[in-house]
Backbone bond lengths (Angstrom), bond angles and torsions (degrees), N, CA, C in turn:
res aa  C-N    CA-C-N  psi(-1)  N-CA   C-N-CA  omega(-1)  CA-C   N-CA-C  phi
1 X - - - 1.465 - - 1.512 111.85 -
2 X 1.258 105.20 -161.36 1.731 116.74 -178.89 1.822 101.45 -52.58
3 X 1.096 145.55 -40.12 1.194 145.97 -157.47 1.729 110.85 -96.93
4 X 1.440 120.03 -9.00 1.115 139.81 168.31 1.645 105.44 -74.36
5 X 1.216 104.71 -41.72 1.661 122.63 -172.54 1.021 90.14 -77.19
6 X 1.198 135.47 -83.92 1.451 135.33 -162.18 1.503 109.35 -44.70
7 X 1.337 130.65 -42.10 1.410 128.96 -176.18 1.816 98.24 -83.98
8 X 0.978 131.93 13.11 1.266 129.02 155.50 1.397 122.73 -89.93
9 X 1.236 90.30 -53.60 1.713 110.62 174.19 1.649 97.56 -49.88
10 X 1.117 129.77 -52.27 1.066 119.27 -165.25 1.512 121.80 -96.82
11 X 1.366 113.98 -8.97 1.710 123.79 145.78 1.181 128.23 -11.12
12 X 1.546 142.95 116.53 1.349 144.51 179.69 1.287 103.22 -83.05
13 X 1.650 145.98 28.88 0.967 135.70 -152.26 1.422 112.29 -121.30
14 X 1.399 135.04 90.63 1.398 129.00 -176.07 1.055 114.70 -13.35
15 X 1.292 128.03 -95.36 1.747 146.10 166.88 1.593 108.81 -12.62
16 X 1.478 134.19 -43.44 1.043 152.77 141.05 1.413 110.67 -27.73
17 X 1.290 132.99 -76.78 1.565 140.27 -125.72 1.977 79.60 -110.92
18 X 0.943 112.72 -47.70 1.444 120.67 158.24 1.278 127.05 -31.59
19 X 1.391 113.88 -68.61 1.255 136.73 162.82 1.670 126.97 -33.82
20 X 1.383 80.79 -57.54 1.868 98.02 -166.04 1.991 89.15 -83.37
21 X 1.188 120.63 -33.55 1.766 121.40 -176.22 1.889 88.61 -56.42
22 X 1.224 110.79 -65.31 1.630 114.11 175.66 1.515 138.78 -27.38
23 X 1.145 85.46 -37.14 1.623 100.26 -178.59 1.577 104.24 -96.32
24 X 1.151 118.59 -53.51 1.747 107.60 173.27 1.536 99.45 -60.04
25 X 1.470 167.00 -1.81 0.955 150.48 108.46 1.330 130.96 -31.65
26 X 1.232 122.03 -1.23 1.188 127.63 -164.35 1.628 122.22 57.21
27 X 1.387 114.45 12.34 1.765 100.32 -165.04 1.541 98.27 -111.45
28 X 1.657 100.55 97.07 1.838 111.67 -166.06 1.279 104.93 -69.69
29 X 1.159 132.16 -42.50 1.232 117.87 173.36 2.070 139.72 -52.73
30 X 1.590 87.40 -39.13 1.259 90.28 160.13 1.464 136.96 -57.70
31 X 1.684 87.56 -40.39 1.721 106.39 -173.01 1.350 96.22 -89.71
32 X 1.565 152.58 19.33 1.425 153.94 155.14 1.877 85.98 -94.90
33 X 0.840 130.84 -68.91 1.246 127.54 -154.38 1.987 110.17 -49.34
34 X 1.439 104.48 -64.30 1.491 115.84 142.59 1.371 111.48 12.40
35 X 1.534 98.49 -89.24 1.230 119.86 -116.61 1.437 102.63 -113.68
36 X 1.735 116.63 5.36 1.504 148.95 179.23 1.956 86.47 -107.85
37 X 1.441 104.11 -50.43 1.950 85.84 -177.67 1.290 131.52 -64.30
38 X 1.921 105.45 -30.98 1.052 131.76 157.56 1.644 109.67 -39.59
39 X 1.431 115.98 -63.08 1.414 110.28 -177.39 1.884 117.40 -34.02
40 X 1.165 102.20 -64.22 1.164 110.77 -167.19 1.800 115.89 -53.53
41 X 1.128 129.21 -9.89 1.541 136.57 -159.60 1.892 90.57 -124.36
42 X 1.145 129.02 -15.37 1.009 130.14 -134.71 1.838 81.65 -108.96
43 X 1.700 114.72 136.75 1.392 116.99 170.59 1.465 124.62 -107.96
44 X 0.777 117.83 146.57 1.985 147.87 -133.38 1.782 87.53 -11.91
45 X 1.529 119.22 -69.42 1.798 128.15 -150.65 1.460 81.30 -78.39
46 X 0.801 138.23 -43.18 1.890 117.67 -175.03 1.505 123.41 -69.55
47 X 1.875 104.75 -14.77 1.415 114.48 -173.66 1.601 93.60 -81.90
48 X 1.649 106.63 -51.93 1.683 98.67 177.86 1.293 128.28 -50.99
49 X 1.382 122.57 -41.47 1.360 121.46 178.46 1.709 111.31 -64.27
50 X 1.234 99.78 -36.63 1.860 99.07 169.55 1.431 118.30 -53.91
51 X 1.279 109.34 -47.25 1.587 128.05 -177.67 1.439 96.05 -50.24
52 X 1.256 124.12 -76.63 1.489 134.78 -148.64 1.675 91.59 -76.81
53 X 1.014 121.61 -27.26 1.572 116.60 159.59 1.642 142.78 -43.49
54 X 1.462 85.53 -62.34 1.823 125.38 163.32 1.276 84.65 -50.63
55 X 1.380 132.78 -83.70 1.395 136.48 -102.16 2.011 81.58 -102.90
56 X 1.410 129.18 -20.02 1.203 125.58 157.19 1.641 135.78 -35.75
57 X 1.661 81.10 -74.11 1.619 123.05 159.93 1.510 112.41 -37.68
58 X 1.465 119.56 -33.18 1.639 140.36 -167.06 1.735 83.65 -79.36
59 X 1.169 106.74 -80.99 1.501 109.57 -164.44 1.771 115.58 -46.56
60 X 1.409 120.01 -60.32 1.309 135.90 155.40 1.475 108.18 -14.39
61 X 1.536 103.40 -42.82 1.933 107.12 -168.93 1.511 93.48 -91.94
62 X 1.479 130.80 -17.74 1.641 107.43 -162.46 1.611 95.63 105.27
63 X 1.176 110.14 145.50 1.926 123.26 152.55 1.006 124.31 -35.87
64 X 2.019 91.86 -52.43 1.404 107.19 -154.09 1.308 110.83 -114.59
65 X 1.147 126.33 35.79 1.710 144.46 -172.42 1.325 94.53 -104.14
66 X 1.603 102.55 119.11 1.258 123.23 -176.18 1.808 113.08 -32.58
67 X 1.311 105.85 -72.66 1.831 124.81 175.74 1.627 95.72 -37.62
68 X 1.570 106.00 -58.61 1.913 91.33 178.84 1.364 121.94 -29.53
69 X 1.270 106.17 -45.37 1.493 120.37 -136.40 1.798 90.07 -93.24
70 X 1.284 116.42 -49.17 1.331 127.46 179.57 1.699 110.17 -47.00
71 X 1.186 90.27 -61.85 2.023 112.90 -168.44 1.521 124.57 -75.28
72 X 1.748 96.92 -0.25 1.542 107.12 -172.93 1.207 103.51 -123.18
73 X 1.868 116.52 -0.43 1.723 123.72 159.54 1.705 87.40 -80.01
74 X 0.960 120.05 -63.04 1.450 125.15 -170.70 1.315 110.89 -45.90
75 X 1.088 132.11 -54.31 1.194 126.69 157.62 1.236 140.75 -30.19
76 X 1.902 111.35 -54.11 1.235 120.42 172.12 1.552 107.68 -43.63
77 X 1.816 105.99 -48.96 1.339 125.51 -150.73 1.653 101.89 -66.49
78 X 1.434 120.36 -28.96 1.338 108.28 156.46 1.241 141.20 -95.57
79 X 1.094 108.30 14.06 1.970 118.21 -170.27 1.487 73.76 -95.12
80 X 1.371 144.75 -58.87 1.480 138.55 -107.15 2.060 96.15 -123.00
């Protein structure tokens, strides 16, 4: 939710601050790429707020929007 955002926003985390600069640019792919590397470095409450982020960004794009589909294997591939 709103407090996931806010603890992003306020993240010291390149991939993070990167990420979130990306997406208010509009350039989703960059800011999926980000913000999927971010996952992996990222500890337990920063991984969730990424998740529910990603997985926003997922819906916003469609199911079936190519980047969804790409960035949410990638995803799995770092939660797991």
């Amino acid at each position: 939710g709103r407090d996931g955002a806010v603890r992003l926003a306020a993240a010291d985390q390149p991939d993070i601050v990167a990420g979130l600069t990306a997406l208010d640019r509009g350039d989703t792919e960059q800011a999926l790429a980000h913000l999927v590397d971010a996952v992996r470095v990222a500890g337990p409450e920063l991984r969730e707020d990424l998740r529910a982020m990603l997985l926003g960004v997922f819906a916003q794009l469609g199911e079936h929007h190519p980047l969804a589909t790409k960035f949410r294997r990638r995803l799995a591939q770092a939660l797991y």
